[in-house]
PyMOL Python script that loads the backbone (N, CA, C, O; Angstrom):
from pymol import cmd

cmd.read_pdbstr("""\
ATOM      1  N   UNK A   1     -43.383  -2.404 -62.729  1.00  0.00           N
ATOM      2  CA  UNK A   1     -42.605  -1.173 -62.632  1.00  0.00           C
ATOM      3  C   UNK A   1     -43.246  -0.191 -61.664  1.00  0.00           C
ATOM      4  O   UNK A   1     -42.549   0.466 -60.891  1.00  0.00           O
ATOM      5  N   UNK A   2     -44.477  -0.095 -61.698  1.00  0.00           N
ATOM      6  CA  UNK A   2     -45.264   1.017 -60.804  1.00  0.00           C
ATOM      7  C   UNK A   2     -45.279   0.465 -59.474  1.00  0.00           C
ATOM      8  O   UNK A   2     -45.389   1.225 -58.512  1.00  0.00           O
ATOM      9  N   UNK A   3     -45.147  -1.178 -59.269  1.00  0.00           N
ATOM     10  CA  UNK A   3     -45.632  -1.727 -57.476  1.00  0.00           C
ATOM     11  C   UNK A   3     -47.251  -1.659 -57.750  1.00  0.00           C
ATOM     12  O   UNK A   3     -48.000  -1.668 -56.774  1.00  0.00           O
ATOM     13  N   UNK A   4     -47.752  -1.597 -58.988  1.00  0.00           N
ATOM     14  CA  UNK A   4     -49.361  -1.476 -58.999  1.00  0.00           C
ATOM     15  C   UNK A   4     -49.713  -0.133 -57.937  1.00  0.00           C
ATOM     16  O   UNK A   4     -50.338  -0.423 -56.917  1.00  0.00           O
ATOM     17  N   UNK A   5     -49.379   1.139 -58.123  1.00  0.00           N
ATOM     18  CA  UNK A   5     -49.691   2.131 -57.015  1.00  0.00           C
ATOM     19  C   UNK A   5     -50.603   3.071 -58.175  1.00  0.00           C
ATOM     20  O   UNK A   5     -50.872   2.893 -59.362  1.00  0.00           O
ATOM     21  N   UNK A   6     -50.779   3.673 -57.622  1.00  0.00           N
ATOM     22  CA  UNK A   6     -52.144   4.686 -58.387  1.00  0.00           C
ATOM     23  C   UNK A   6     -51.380   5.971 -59.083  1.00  0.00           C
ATOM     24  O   UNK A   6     -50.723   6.844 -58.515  1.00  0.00           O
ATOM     25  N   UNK A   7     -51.647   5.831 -60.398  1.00  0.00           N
ATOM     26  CA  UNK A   7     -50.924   7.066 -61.486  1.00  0.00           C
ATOM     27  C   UNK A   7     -51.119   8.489 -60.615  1.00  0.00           C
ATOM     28  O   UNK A   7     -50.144   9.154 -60.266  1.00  0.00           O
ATOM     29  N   UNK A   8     -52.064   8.749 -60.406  1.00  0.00           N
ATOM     30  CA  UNK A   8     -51.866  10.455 -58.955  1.00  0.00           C
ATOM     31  C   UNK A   8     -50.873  10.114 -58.420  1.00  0.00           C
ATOM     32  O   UNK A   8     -50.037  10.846 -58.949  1.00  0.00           O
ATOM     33  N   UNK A   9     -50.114   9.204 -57.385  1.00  0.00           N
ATOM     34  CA  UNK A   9     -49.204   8.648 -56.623  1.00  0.00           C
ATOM     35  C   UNK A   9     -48.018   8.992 -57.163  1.00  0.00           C
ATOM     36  O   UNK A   9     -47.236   9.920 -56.954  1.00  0.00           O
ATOM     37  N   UNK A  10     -48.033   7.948 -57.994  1.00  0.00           N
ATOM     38  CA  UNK A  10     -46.885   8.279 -59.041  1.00  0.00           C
ATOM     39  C   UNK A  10     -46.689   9.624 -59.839  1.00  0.00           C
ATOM     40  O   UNK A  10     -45.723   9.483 -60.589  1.00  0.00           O
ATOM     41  N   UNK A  11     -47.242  10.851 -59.952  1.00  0.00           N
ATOM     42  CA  UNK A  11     -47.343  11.647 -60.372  1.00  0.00           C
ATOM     43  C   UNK A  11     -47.118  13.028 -59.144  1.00  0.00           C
ATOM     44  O   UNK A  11     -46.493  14.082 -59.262  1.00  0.00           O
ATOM     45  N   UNK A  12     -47.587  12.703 -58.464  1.00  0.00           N
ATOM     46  CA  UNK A  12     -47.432  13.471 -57.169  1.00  0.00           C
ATOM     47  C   UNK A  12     -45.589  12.956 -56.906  1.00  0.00           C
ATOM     48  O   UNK A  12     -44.651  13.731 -57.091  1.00  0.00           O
ATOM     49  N   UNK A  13     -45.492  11.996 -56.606  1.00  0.00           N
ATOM     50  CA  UNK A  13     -43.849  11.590 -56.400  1.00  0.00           C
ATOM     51  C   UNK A  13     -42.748  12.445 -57.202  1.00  0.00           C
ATOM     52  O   UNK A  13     -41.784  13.111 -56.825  1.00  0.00           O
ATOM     53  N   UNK A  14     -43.259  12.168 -58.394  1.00  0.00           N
ATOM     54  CA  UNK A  14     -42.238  12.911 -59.494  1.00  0.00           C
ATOM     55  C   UNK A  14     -42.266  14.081 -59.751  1.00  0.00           C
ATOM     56  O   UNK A  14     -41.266  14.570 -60.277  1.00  0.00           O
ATOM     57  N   UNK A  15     -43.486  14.962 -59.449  1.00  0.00           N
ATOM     58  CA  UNK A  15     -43.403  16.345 -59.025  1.00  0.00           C
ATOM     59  C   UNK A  15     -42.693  16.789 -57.714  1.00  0.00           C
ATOM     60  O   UNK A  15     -41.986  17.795 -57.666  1.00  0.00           O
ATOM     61  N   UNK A  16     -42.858  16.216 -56.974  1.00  0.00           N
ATOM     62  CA  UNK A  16     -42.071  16.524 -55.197  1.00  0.00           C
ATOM     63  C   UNK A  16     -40.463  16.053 -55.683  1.00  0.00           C
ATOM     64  O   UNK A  16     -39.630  16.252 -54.799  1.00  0.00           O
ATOM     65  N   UNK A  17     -40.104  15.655 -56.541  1.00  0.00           N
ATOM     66  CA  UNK A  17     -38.432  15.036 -56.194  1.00  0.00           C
ATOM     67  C   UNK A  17     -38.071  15.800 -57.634  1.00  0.00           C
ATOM     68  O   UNK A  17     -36.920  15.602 -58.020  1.00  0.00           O
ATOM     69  N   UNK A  18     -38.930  16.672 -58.501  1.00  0.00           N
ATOM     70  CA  UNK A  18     -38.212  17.849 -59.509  1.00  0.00           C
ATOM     71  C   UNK A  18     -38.266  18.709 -58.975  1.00  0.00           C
ATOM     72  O   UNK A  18     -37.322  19.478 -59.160  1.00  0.00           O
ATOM     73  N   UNK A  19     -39.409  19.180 -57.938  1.00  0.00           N
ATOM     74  CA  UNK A  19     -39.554  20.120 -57.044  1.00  0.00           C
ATOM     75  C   UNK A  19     -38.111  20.282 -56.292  1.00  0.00           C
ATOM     76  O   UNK A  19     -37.400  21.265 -56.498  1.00  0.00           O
ATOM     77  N   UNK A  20     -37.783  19.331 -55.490  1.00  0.00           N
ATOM     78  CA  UNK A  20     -36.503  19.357 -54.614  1.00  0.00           C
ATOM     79  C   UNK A  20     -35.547  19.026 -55.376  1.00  0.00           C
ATOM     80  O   UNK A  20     -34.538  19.575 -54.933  1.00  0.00           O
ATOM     81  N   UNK A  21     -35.172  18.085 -56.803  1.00  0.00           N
ATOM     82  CA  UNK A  21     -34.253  18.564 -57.540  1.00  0.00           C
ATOM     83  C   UNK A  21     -33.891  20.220 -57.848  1.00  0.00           C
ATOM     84  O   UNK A  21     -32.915  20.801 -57.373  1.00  0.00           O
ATOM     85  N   UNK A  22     -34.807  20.769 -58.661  1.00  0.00           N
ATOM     86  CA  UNK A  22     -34.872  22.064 -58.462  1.00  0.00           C
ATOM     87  C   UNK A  22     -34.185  23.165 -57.648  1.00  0.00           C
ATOM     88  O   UNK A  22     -33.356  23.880 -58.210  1.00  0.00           O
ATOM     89  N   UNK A  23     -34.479  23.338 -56.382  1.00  0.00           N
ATOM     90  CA  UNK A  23     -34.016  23.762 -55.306  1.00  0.00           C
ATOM     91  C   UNK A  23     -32.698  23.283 -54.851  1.00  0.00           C
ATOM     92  O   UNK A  23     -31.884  24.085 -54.394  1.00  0.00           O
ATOM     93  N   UNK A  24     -32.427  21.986 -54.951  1.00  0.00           N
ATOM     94  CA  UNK A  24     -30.529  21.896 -55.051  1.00  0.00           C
ATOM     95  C   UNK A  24     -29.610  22.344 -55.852  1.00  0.00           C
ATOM     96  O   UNK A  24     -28.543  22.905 -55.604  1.00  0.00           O
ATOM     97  N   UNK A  25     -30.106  22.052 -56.837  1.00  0.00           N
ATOM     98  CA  UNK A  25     -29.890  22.897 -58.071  1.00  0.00           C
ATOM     99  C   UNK A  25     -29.148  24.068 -57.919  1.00  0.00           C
ATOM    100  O   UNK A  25     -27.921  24.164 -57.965  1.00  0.00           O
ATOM    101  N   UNK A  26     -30.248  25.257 -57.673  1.00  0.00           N
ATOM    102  CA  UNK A  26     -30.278  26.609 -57.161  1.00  0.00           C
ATOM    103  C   UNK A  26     -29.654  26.666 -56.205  1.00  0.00           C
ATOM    104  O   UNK A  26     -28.813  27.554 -56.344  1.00  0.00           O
ATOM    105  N   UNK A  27     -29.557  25.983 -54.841  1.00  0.00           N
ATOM    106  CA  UNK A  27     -28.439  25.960 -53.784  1.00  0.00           C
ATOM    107  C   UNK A  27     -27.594  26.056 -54.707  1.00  0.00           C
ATOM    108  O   UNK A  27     -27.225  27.169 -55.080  1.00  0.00           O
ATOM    109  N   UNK A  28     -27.109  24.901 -55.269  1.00  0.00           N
ATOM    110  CA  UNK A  28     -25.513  24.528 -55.310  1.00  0.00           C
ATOM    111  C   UNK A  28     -25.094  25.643 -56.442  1.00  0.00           C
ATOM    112  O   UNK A  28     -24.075  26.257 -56.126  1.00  0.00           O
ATOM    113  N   UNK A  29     -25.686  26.037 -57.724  1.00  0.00           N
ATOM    114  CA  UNK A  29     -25.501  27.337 -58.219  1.00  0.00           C
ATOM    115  C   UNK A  29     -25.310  28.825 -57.728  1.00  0.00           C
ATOM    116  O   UNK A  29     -24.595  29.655 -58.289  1.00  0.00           O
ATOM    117  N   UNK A  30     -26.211  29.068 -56.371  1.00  0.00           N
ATOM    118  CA  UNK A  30     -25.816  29.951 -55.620  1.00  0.00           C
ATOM    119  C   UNK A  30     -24.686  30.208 -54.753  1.00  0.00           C
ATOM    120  O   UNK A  30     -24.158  31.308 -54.590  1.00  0.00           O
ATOM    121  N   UNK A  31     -24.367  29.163 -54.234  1.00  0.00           N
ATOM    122  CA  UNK A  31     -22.980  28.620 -53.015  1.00  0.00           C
ATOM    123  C   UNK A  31     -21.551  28.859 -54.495  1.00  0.00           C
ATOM    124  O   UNK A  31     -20.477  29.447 -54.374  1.00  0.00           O
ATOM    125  N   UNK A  32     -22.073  28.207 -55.665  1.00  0.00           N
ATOM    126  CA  UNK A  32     -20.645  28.056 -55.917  1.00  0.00           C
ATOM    127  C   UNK A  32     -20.287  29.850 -56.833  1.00  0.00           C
ATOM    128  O   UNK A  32     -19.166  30.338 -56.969  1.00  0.00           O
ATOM    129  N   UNK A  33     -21.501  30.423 -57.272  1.00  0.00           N
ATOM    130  CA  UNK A  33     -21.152  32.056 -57.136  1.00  0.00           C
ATOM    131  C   UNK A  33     -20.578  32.459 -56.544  1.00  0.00           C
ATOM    132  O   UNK A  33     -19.619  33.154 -56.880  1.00  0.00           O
ATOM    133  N   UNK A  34     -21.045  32.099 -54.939  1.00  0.00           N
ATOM    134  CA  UNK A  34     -20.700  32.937 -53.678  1.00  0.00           C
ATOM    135  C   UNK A  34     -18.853  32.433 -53.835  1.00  0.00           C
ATOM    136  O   UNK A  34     -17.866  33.155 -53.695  1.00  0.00           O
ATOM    137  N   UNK A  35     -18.899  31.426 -54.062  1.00  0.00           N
ATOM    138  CA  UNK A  35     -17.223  30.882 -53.670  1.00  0.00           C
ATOM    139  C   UNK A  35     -16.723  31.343 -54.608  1.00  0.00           C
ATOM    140  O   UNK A  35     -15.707  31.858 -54.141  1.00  0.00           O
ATOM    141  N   UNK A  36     -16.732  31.653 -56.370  1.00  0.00           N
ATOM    142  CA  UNK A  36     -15.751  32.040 -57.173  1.00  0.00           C
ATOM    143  C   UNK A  36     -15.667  33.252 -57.236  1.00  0.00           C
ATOM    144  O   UNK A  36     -14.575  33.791 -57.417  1.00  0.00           O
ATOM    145  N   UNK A  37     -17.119  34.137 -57.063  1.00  0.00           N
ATOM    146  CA  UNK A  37     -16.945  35.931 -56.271  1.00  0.00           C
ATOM    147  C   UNK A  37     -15.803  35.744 -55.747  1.00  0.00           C
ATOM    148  O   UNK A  37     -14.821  35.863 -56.480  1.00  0.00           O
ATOM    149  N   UNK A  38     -15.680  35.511 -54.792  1.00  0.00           N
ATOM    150  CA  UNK A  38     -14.825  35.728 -53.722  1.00  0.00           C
ATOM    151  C   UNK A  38     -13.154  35.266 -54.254  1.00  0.00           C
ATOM    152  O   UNK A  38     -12.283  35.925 -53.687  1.00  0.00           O
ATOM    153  N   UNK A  39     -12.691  34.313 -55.176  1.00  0.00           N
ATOM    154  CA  UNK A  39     -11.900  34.396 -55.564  1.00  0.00           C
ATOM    155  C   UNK A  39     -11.812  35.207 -56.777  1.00  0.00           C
ATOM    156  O   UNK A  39     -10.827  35.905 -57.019  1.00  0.00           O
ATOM    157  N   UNK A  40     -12.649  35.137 -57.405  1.00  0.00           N
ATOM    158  CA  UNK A  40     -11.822  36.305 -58.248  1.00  0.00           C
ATOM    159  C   UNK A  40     -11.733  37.725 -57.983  1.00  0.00           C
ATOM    160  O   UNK A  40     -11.254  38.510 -58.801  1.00  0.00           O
ATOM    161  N   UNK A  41     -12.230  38.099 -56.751  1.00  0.00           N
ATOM    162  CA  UNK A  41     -11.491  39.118 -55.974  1.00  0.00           C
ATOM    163  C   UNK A  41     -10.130  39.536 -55.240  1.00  0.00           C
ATOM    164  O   UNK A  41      -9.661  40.657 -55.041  1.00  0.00           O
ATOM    165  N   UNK A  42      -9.534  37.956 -54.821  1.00  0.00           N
ATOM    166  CA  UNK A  42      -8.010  37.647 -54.513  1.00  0.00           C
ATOM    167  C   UNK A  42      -8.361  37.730 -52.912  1.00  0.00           C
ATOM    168  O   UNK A  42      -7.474  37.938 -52.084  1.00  0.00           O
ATOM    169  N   UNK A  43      -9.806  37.540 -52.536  1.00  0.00           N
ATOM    170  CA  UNK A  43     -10.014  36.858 -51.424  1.00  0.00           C
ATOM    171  C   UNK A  43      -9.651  35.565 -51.598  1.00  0.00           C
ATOM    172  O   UNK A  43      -9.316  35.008 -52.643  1.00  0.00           O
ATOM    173  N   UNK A  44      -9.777  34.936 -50.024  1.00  0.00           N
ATOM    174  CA  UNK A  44      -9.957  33.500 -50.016  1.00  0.00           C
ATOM    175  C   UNK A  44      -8.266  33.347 -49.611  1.00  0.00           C
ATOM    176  O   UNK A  44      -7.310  34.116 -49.507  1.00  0.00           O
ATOM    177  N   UNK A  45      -8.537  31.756 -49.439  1.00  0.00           N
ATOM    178  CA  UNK A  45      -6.872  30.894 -49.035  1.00  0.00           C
ATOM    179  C   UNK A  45      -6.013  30.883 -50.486  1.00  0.00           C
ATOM    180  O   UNK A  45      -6.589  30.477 -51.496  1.00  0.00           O
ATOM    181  N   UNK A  46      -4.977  31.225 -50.537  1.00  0.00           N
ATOM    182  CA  UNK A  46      -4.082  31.197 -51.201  1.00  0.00           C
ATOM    183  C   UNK A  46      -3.089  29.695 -50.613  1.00  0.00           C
ATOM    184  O   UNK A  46      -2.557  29.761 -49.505  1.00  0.00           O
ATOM    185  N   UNK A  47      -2.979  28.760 -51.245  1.00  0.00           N
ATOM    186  CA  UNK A  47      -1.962  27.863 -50.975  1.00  0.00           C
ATOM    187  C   UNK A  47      -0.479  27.900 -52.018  1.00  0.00           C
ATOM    188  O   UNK A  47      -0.442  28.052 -53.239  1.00  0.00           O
ATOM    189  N   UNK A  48       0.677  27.705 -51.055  1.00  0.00           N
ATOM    190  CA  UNK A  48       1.926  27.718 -52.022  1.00  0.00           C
ATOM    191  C   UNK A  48       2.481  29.321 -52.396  1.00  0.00           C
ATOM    192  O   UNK A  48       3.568  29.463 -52.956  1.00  0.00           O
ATOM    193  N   UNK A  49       1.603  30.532 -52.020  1.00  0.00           N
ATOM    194  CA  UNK A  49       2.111  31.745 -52.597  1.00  0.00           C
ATOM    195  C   UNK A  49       2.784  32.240 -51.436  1.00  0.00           C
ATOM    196  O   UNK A  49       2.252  32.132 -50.331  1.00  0.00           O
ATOM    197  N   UNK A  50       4.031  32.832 -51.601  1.00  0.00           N
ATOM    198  CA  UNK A  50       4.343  33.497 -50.429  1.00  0.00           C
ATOM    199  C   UNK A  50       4.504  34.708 -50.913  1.00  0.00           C
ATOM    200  O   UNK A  50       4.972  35.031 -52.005  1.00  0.00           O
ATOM    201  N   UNK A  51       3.993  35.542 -49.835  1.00  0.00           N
ATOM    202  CA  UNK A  51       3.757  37.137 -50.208  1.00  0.00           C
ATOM    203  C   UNK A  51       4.783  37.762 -49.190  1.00  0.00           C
ATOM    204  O   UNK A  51       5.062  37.226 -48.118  1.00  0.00           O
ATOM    205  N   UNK A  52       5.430  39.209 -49.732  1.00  0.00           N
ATOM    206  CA  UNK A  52       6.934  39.552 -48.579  1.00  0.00           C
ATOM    207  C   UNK A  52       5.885  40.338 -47.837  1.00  0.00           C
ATOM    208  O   UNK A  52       4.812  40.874 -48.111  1.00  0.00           O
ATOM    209  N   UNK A  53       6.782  40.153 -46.606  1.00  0.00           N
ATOM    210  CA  UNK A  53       6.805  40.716 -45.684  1.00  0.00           C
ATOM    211  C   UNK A  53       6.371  42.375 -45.861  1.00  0.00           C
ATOM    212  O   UNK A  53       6.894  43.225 -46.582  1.00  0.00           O
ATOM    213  N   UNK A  54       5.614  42.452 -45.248  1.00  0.00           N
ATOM    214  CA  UNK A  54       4.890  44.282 -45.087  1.00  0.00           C
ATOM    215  C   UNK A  54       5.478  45.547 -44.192  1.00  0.00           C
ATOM    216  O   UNK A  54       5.623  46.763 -44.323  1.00  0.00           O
ATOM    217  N   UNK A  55       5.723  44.544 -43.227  1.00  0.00           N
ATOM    218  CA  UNK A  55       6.351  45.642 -42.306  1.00  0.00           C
ATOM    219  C   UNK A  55       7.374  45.278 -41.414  1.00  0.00           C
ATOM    220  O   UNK A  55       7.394  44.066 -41.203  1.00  0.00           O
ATOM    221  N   UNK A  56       8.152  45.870 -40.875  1.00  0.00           N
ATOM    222  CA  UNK A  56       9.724  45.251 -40.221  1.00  0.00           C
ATOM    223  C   UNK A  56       9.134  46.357 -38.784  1.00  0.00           C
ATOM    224  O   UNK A  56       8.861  47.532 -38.539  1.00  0.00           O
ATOM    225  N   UNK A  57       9.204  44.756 -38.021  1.00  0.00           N
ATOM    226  CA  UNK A  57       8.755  45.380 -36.710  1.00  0.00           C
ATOM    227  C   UNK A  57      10.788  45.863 -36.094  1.00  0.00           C
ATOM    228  O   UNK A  57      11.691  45.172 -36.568  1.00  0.00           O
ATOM    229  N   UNK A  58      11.088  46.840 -35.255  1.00  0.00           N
ATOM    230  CA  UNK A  58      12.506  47.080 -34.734  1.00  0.00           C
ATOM    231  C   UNK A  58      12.235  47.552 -33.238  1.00  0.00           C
ATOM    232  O   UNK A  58      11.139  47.914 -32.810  1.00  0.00           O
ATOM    233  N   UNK A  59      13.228  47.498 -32.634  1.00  0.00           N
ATOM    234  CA  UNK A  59      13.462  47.965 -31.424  1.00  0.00           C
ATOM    235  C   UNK A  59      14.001  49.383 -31.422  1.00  0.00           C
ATOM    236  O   UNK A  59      13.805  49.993 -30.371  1.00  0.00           O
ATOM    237  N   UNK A  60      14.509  49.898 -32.189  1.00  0.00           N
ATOM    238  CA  UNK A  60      15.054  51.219 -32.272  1.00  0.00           C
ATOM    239  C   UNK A  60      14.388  52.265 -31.839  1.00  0.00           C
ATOM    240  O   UNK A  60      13.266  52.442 -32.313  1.00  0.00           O
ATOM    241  N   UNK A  61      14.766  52.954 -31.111  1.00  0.00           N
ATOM    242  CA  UNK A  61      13.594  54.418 -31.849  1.00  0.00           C
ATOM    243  C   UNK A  61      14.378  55.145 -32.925  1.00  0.00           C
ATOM    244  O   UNK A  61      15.538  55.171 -33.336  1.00  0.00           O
ATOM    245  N   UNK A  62      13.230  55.714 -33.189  1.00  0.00           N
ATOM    246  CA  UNK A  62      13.333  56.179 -34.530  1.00  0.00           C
ATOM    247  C   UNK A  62      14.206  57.861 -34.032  1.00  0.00           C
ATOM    248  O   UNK A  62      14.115  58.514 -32.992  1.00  0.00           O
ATOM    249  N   UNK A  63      14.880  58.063 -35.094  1.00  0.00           N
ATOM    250  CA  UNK A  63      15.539  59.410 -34.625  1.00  0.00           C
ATOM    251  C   UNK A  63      15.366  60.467 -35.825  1.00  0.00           C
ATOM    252  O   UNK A  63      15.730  59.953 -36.883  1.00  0.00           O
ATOM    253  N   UNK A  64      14.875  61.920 -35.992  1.00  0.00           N
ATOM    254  CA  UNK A  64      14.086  62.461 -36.740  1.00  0.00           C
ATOM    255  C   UNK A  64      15.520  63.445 -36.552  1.00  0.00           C
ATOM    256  O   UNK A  64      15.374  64.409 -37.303  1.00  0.00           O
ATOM    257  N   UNK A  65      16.464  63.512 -36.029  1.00  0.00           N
ATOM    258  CA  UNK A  65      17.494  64.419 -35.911  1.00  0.00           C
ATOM    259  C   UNK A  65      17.965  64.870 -37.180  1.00  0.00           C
ATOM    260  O   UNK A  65      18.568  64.024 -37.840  1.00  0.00           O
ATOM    261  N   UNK A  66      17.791  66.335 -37.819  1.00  0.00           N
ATOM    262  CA  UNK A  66      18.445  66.339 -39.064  1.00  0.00           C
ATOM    263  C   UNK A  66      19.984  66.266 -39.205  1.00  0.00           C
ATOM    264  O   UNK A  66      20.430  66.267 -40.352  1.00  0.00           O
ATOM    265  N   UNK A  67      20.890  66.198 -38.107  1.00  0.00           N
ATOM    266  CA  UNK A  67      22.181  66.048 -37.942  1.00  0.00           C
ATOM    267  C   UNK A  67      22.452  64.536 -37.991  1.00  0.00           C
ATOM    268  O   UNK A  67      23.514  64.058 -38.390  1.00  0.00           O
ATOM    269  N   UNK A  68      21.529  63.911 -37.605  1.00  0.00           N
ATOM    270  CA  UNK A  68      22.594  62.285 -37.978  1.00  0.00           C
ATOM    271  C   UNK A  68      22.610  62.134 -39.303  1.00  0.00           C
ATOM    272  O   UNK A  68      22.826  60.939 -39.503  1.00  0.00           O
ATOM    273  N   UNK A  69      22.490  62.736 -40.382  1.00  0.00           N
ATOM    274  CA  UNK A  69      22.046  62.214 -41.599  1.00  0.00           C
ATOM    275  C   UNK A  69      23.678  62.931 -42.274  1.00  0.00           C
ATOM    276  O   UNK A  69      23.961  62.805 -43.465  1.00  0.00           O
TER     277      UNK A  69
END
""", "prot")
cmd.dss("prot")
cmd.show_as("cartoon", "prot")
cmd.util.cbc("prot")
cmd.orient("prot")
């Protein structure tokens, strides 16, 4: 099971790969904060929602005349 390698060896190994388990860990816990922050703010891509229209672009000008009314 060991390859006959020296218990320090083997002990040093399994500290360096909980070490860097560790640290992915913490990445991937940090990244996926960062991503559900952001949605539950009503940031982010929305797929399938359609939201109306905001503003109606026109060619007109606008006429402020209190007589056309």
């Amino acid at each position: 099971f060991t390859f006959n390698w020296p218990v320090w060896l083997l002990a040093t190994l399994l500290f360096i790969a909980l070490i860097l388990l560790f640290f992915v860990s913490m990445t991937s816990v940090f990244l996926l904060r960062v991503f559900f922050a952001d949605r539950r703010r009503g940031r982010g891509r929305r797929t399938g929602v359609a939201t109306p229209q905001t503003r109606v672009i026109s060619t007109e000008d606008p006429t402020d005349d209190p007589g056309d009314r």
